[in-house]
N, C-alpha and C positions, 0 to 999 in steps of 0.2 A: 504934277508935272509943270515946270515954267511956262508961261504963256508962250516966250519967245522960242523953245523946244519943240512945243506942240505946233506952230505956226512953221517952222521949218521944217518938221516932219511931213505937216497938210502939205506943203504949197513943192515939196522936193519928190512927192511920190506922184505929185501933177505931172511937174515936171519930168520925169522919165518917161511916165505915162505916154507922154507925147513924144521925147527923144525915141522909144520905143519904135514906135510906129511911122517914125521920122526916119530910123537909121534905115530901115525894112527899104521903105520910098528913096533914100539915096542910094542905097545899093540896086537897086535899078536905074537908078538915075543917076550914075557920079558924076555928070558934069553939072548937074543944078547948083548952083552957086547960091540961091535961096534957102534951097533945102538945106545945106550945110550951113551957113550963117545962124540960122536959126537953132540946128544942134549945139552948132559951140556956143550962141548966146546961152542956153541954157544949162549947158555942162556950166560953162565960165560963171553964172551964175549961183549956181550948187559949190560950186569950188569957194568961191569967196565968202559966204555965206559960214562955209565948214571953217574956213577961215579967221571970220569972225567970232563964232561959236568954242575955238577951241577942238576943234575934229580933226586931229593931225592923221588919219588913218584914211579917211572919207573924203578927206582935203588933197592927199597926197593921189588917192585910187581918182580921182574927179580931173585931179590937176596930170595926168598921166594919158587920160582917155582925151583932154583937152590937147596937149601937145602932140597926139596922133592926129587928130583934125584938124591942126593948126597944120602939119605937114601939108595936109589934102590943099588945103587954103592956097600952098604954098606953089602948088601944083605937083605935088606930089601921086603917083597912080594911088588909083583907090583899088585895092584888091579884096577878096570877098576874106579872107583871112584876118584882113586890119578891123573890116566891117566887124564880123565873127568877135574878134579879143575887146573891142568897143563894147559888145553886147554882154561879151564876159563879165565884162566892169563894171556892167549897168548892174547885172543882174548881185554879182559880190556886194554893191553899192545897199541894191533893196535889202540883202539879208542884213547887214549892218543897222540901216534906218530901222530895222523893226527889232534888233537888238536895240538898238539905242533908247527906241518903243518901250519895250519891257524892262531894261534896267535901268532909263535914265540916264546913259553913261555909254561912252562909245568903248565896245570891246576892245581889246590887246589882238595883236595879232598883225603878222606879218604877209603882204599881199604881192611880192617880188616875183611871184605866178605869172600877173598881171602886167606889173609894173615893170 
């Protein structure tokens, strides 16, 4: 596997790891303004990165989850539903990485479920 594959796989399953347990605490918390900065730095992060790499699938599902939060940013209400489809994305996001894991190659497949 490319160094730079394996290195994005490591540092993108962190990352959720945290958004994970991030989104959990904003959805108690949705006026924290911390807490959300720190999700989208990290979604935004994933998204650019898929970006870089050629992930039009992983880029598009990141870049989608990023534009609901960028609502909340916006002052938009956070409802436990937005939270909920976030978690969706997250969760579509890790089967993909661990596809990508096993064939080196980001699957086909349409996410308009989500998106």
């Amino acid at each position: 596997m490319d160094e730079l594959l394996r290195d994005f796989l490591t540092e993108t399953h962190e990352s959720i790891d945290v958004v994970d347990v991030e989104l959990v605490r904003f959805e108690q918390d949705p006026n924290n303004a911390k807490i959300l900065n720190n999700i989208f730095r990290l979604v935004h992060t994933i998204k650019g990165t898929c970006g870089f790499l050629n992930l039009p699938r992983l880029e598009a599902l990141t870049h989608a989850a990023e534009a609901l939060m960028g609502k909340f940013r916006d002052g938009a209400r956070v409802t436990g539903e937005a939270v909920t489809l976030i978690l969706a994305t997250l969760d579509r996001v890790k089967v993909l990485l661990d596809q990508l894991e096993q064939n080196e190659a980001e699957p086909a497949g349409d996410d308009r479920d989500l998106i």
